[in-house]
C-alpha positions in Angstrom: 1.5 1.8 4.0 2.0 2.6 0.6 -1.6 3.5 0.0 -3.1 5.2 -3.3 -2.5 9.1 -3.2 -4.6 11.9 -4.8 -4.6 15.2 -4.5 -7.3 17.9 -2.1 -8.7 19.4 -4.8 -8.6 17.0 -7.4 -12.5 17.1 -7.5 -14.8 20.2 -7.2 -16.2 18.3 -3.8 -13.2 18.7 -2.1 -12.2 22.3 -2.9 -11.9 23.7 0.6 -14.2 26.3 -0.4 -16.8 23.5 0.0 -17.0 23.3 3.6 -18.1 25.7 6.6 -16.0 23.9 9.4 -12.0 22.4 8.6 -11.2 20.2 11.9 -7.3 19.0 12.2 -7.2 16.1 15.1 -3.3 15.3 16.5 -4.4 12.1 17.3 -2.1 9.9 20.2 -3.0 7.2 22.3 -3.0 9.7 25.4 -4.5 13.3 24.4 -6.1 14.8 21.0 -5.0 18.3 19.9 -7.8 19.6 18.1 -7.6 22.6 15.9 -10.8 23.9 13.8 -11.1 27.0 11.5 -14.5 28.3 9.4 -15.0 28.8 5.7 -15.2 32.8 6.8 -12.4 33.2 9.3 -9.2 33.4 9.0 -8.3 32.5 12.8 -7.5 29.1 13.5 -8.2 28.0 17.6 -7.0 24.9 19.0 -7.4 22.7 21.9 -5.2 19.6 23.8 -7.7 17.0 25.2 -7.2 13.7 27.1 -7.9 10.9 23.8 -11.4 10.2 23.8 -13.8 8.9 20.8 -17.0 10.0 22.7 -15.6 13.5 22.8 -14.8 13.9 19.9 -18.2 12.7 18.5 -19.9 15.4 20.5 -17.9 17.7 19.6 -18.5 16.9 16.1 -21.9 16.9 16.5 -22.6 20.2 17.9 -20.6 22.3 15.1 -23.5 23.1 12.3 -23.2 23.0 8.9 -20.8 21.1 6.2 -17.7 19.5 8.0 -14.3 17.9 7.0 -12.0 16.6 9.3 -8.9 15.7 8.5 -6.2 13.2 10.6 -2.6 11.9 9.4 -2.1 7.9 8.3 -1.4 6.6 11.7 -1.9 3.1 13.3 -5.3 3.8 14.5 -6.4 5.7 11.0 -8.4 3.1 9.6 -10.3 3.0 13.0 -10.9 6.6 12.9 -12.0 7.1 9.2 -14.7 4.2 10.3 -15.8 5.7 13.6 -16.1 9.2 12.5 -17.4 9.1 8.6 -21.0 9.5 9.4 -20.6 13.2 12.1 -18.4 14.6 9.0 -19.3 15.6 5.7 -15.5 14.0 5.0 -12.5 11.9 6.7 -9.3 12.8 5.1 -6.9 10.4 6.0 -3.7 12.9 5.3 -0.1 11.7 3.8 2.3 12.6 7.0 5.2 13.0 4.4 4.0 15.5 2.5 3.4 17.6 5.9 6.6 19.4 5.6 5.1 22.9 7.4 4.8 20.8 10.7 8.7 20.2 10.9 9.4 24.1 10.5 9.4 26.2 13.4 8.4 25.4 17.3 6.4 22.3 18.0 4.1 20.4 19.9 0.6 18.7 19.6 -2.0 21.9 19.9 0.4 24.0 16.8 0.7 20.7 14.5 -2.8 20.4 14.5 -2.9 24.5 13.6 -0.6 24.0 10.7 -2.6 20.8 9.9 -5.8 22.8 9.6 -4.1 25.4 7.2 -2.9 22.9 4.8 -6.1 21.5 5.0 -8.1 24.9 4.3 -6.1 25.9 1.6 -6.1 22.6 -0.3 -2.4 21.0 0.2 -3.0 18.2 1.4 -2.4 14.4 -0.2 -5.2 11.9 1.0 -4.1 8.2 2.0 -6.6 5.9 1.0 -9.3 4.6 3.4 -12.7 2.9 2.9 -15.4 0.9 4.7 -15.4 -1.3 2.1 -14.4 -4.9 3.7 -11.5 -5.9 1.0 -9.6 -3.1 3.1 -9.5 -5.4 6.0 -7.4 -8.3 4.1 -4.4 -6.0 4.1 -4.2 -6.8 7.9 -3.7 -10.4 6.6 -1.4 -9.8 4.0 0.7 -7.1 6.7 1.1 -10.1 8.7 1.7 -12.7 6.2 4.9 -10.3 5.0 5.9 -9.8 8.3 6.3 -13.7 8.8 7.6 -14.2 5.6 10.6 -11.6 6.1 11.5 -12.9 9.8 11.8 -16.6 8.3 14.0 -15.4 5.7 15.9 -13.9 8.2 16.1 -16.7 10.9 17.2 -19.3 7.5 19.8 -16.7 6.5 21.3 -16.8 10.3 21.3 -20.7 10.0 23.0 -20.7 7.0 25.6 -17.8 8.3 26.4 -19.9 11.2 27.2 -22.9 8.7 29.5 -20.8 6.8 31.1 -19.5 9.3 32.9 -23.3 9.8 33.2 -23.7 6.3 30.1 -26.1 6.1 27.6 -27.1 3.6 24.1 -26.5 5.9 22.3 -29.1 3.4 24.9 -31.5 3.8 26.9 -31.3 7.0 26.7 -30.5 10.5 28.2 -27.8 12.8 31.2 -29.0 15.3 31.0 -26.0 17.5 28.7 -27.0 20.7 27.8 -22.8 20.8 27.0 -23.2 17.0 25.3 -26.5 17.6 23.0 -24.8 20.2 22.0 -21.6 18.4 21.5 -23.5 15.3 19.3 -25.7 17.3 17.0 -22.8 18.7 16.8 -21.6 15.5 15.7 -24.6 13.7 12.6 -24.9 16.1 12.2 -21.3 15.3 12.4 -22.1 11.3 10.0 -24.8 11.9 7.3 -22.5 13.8 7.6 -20.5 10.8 6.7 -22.9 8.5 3.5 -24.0 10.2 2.5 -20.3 10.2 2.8 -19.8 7.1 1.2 -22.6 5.7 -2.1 -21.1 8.1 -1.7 -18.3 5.9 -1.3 -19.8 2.5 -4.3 -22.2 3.8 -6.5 -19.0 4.8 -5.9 -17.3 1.6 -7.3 -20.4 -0.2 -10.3 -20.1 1.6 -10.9 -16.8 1.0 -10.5 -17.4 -2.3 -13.0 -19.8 -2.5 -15.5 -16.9 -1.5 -14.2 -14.2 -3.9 -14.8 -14.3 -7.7 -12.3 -11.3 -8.1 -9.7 -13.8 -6.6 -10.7 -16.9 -8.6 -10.3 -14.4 -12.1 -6.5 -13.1 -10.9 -5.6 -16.3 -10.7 -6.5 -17.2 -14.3 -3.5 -14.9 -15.2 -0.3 -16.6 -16.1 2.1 -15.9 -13.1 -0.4 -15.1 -10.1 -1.3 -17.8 -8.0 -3.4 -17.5 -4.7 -1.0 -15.4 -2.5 -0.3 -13.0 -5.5 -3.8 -12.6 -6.1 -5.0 -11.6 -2.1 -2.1 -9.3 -2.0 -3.5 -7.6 -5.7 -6.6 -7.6 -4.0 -5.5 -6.2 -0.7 -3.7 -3.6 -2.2 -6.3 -2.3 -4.3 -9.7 -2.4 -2.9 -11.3 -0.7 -5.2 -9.7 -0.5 -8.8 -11.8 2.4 -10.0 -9.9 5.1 -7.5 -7.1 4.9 -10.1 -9.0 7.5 -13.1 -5.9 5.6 -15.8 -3.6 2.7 -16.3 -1.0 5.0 -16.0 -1.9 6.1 -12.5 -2.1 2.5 -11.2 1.0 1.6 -13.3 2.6 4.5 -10.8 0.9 3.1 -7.5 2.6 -0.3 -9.0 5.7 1.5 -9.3 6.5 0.0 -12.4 6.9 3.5 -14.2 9.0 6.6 -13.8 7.8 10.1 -13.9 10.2 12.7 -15.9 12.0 15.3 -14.7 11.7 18.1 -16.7 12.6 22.0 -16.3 13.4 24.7 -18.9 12.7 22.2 -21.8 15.5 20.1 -20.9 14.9 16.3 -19.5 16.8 15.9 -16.4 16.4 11.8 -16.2 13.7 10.3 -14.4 12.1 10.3 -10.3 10.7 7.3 -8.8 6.9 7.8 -7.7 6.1 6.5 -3.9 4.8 3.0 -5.0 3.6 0.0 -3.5 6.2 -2.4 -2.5 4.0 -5.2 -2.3 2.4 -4.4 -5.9 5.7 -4.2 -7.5 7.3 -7.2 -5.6 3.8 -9.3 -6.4 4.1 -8.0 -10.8 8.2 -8.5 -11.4 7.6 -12.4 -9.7 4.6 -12.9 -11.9 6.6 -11.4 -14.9 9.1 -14.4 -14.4 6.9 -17.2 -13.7 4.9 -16.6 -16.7 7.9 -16.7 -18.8 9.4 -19.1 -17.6 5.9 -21.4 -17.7 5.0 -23.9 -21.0 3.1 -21.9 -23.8 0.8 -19.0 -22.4 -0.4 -15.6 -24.3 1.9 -13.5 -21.5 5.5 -15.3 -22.7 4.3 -15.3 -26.3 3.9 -11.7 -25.8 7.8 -11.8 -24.1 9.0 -13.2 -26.9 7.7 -11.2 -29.5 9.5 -8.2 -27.7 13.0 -10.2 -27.9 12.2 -10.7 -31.3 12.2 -6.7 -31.9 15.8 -6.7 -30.6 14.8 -5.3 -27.2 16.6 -6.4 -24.1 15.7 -8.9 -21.8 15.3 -7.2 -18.5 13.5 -4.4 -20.5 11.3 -6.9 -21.5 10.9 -8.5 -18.6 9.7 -5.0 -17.2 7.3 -4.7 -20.3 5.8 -8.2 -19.0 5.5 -7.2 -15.3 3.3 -3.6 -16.1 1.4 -5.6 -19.3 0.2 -8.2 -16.4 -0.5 -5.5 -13.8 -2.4 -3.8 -16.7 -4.2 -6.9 -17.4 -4.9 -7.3 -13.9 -6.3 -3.2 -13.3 -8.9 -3.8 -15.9 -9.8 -6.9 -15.1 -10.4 -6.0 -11.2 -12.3 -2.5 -12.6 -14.4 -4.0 -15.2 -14.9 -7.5 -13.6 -14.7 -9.5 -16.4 -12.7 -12.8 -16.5 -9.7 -13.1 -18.0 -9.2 -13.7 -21.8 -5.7 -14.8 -23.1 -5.3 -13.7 -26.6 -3.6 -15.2 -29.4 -0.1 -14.3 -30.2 -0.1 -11.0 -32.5 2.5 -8.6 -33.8 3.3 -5.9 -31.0 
């Protein structure tokens, strides 16, 4: 998931103050717990309905006044945001981690959906992202393109296992065992559906970039090629919902926050990031350095120069491309190496 998060109240819009109804939905494939609360009550009511999208449009449709509804990231979230957006004043698309009040005390579906509803009144909830805008959509491809690429990885790491495991070289030799000769087999026509997939991908992103000018300019950068660039794109959607490079930079996981209590620094906490993000930056960091002459390893070596080490100037690299990239996807503009300058 790994999806931007930003708090309630962040904006005077989303004080809770600013609606009359606050709907929690416990959403499952078989029933809906439903628990609603006004502006000028403090009594919370909830219900436990068989799941059903018409029913819960009506029933959204008869309460008056300004609504928000809000639902935790689930499989069927995006679909939910989409389908219910225009009976709600908001869709709040709720971080199920941070819900640590459902976990305390008894539970089922009709008092999750209470507690969801008093976070949600009282403004303590963190929002997952979720748009209609179409870029959302390529995450499904890129979801599926990772999933491939991990269960290759896998089924070569078995072959190779099974080589060692009789002392062989797999790029050389072959197995002697008739079990080992048979598995190995089964997984090699395994390994080669893997390929073909995944050169459907690679081919499908290709097109798509063909179509995108956003894609065309990320790949301009030194170290992102085609896949790199859809799975930047993916990820992001919409580059102004990060207010600073610092908060993207965060999302990227390529910072640390500080831990700090009674004046005294008590090292550093990792943010929840984006795997894919920081996976997609530290591999372009490499590649551009290890590329002929380009602005982004003239900028590496300027760091070495200054005496600082090379895997902290690798890191340097990774967030100055994922910088790079943030303004470029926010402001829309091209890419434009620079010439190499004293840092």
């Amino acid at each position: 998931m790994n999806s931007s998060i930003v708090t309630l109240s962040a904006t005077k819009n989303n004080r809770p103050t600013h609606y009359d109804h606050y709907i929690a939905v416990d959403w499952s494939q078989v029933n809906m717990a439903i628990a609603t609360s006004t502006r000028k009550s403090e009594q919370i009511h909830a219900v436990d309905l068989r799941s059903n999208l018409r029913d819960m449009k009506d029933f959204l449709g008869n309460l008056k006044g300004s609504k928000i509804i809000t639902i935790e990231e689930c499989p069927a979230a995006q679909w939910l945001y989409v389908e219910l957006t225009e009976y709600v004043d908001k869709v709040l698309i709720c971080d199920p981690y941070r819900n640590r009040l459902l976990s305390d005390g008894p539970k089922n579906d009709p008092i999750d959906a209470k507690k969801l509803c008093l976070l949600l009144k009282n403004g303590l909830l963190r929002e997952v992202y979720h748009t209609h805008n179409s870029l959302f959509e390529l995450r499904k491809y890129v979801s599926a393109y990772e999933n491939i690429i991990k269960a290759g990885v896998r089924l070569k790491n078995q072959r190779s296992a099974i080589f060692r495991s009789e002392g062989k070289n797999f790029r050389k030799e072959s197995v002697k065992s008739d079990i080992n000769d048979f598995v190995v087999g089964i997984i090699d026509k395994n390994i080669e559906t893997y390929e073909q997939d995944r050169k459907q991908y690679q081919s499908l992103f290709t097109q798509i970039k063909k179509h995108n000018s956003k894609l065309k300019n990320l790949c301009m950068i030194p170290g992102i090629d085609t896949i790199s660039a859809v799975k930047i794109l993916a990820e992001v959607v919409e580059a102004h919902r990060f207010p600073e490079k610092g908060n993207y930079l965060a999302y990227c996981g390529l910072v640390k926050y500080k831990r700090i209590s009674g004046q005294k620094m008590y090292g550093f906490r990792k943010p929840r990031y984006s795997r894919i993000l920081k996976s997609v930056y530290k591999t372009a960091a490499v590649v551009a350095i290890t590329m002929s002459d380009n602005p982004i390893k003239e900028y590496y070596e300027s760091l070495l120069e200054k005496g600082i080490e090379v895997h902290n100037a690798r890191n340097a690299v990774a967030r100055h491309i994922a910088i790079i990239t943030y303004g470029m996807l926010k402001s829309g503009e091209k890419y434009k190496p620079y010439k190499k300058k004293n840092r």
